[in-house]
N, C-alpha and C positions, 0 to 999 in steps of 0.2 A: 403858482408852484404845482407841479403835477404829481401827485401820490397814488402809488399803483398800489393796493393792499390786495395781496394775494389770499384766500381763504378767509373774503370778507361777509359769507353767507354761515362762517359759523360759531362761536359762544363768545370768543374773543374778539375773533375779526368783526364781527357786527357791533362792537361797541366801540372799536376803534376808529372804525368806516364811519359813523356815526355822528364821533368828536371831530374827526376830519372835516368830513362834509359842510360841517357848521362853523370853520374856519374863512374868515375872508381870505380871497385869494388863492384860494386851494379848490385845487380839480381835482377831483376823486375819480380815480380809476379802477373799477371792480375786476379783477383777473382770476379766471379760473375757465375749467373746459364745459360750462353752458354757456349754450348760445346764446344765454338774457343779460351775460357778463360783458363789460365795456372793452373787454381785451380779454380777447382766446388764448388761456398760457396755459397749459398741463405739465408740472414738474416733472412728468415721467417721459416727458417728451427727450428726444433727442436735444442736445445744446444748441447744437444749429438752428432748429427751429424753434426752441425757445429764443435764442436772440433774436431771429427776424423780430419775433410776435415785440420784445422789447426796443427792438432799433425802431418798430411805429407807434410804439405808444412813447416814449422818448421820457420817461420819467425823472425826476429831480430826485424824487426819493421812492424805494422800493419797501415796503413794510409784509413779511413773511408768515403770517396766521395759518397757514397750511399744516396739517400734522395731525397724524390718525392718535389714538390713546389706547387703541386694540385691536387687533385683526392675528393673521397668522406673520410668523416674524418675515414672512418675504414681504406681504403687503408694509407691515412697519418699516421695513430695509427701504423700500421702493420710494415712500414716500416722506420720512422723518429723517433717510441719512443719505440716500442718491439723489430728490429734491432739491435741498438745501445746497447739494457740490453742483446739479446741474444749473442752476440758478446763481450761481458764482463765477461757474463757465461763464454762462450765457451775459450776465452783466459784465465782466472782463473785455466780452467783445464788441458787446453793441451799446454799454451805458456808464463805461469806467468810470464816470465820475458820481455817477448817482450812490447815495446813500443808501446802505441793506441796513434795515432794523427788523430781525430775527427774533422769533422767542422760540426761547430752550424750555427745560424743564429744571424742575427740582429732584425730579427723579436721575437724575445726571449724579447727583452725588450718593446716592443711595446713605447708605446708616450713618448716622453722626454722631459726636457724642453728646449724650443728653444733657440739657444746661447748659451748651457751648453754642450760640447762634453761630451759622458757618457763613465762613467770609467766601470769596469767588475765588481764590488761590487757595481752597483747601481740596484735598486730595477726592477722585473723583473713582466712585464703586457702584455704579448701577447694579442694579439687582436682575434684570430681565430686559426680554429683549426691548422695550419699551424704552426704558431709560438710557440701552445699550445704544438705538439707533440716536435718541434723541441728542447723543453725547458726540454721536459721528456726525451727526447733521451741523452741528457749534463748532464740533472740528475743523469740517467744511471752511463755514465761513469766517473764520479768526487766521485760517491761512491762507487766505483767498488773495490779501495783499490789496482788500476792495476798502472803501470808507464805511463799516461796519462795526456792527454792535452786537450782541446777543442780549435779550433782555432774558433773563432764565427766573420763570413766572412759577411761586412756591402755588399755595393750591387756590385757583379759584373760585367763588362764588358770588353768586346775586340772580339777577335776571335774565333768563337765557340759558343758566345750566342746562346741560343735559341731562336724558333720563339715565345717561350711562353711568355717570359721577353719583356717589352716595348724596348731597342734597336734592339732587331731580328725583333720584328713585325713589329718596323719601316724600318727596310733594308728590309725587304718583299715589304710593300708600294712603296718606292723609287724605289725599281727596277721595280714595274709596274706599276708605276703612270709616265705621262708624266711631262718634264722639269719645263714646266712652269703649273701643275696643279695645284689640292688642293687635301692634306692629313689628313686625319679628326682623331682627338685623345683626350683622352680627359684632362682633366685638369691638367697643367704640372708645377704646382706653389712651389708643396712643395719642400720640400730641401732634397737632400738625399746625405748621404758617397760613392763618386762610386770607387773604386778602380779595378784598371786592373788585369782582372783575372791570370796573367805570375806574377803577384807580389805575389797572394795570391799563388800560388802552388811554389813561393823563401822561404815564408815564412813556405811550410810544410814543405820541405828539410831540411830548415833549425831545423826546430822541429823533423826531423828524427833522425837527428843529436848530435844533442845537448850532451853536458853533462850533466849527472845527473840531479835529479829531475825539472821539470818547474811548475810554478803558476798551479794549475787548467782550467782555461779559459784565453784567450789572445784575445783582439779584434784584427782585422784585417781590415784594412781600408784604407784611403787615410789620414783621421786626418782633412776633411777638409767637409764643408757642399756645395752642389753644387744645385743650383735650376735645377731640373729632365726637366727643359725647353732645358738647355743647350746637353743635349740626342740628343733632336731634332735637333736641328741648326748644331751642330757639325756633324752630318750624315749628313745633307742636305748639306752640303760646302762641304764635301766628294765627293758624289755623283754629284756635280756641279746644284742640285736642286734650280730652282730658283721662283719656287711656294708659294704656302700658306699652310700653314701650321695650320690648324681651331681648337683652342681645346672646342669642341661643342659637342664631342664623351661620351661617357660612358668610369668612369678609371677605375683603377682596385679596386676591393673591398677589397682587401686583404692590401695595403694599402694605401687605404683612409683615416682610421683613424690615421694614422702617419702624420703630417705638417712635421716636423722637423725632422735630425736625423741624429748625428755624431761620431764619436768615439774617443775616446781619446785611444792614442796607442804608450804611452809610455811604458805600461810594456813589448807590444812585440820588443819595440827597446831594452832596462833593458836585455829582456831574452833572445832574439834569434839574437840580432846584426841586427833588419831587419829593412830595411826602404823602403815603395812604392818608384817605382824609376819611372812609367813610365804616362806623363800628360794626364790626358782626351781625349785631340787632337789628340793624337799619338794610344789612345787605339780603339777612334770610327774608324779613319782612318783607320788600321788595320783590325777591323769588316766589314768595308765594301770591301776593298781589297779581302779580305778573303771568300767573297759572289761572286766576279766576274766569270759568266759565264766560264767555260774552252776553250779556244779555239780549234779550231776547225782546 
């Protein structure tokens, strides 16, 4: 089986590439526009020559990890919501039969009500343009008419975050802040879905996979609301930090105006047999293992 994972050099795609790889029977296809990539595909490309690049790799299933989290709203536009439609072009012409497994975001729905895990049919308000393009990118592909899914991935963490994401930036600080300092961040009250990024890339395998048609959209998540405090604490018991911890900082704008936010993820247990297997504790633990200096 030949699996082309697009934007497999970065937090998600590389866990996914990963689980793939280690499939009997599975060719793993790296797609993106470096030359060290096993198939030259640039989403920003023209459709036409996105299809050539897929009429030669001839893929079974097509898996979408591509998608900026911040830039200015053209670069978002370009790559989060003209991407995802020119890559639905582009397989319509050259790979109709191949499977798209897409991940969306959580930011697609923006505010929800507090204590109400939200299901995939609940009404959809992004907050900025981030969540705006991510929501045209799903659009894309749900009317594409192609054998697709959207996997719409609540927040992740583990090994591999970046330093843009509040977990990376905080292993940033911890490794160069002293034991007993203070780490300034800012306000860590709301509640958010975190799920370990090695579950969300079980669950695209497992949507590689699958038989025959799946729902449109599948949230992806933990099922569970966690106050974004617990980020913190959890890395500092990692790291044996025994400081302060001040949230007096400036947080992120993108979502601030989210308090709340969980996922109901039953239909992806329903479709795909999946369930988050791996705790908070064991995911930040990991993150931070994962940062240790190389020896020397």
């Amino acid at each position: 089986m030949r699996v082309l994972v697009l934007g497999s050099t970065g937090f998600l795609g590389g866990h996914v590439a990963e689980q793939l790889r280690a499939l009997p029977g599975v060719r793993l296809l790296a797609g993106g526009r470096s030359p060290a990539d096993d198939v030259g595909i640039d989403l920003t490309a023209d459709p036409a020559e996105l299809a050539a690049s897929l009429r030669a790799a001839a893929p079974a299933a097509v898996v979408n990890c591509a998608g900026l989290t911040a830039g200015s709203a053209v670069r978002l536009t370009d790559v989060n919501a003209r991407g995802p439609a020119a890559l639905c072009e582009a397989l319509a012409a050259a790979a109709p039969a191949a499977r798209l497994v897409h991940l969306g975001s959580a930011a697609e729905y923006g505010p929800t009500a507090p204590g109400a895990p939200v299901t995939e049919d609940a009404p959809t308000r992004p907050q900025g343009p981030y969540g705006a393009t991510k929501l045209a990118g799903t659009a894309a592909v749900t009317a594409s008419g192609l054998d697709a899914v959207v996997l719409r991935v609540f927040n992740p963490v583990g090994p591999g975050a970046p330093a843009t994401g509040l977990p990376g930036r905080l292993v940033t600080e911890l490794r160069r802040t002293p034991s007993d300092g203070t780490i300034e961040t800012g306000d860590l009250s709301a509640h958010r879905d975190l799920v370990d990024a090695r579950d969300v890339a079980e669950a695209v395998v497992l949507a590689v996979r699958a038989e025959g048609p799946l729902p449109p959209v599948l949230n992806i998540g933990s099922g569970r609301a966690t106050v974004v405090r617990e980020i913190a604490t959890g890395l500092a018991a990692a790291a044996g930090f025994r400081g302060r911890i001040a949230e007096t900082g400036q947080g992120s704008a993108r979502s601030g105006t989210v308090s709340w936010q969980c996922a109901d993820i039953r239909a992806a247990r329903t479709a795909l047999g999946w369930e988050p297997r791996r705790p908070l504790a064991a995911s930040l633990a990991d993150l931070w293992h994962a940062t240790a200096p190389a020896s020397v």
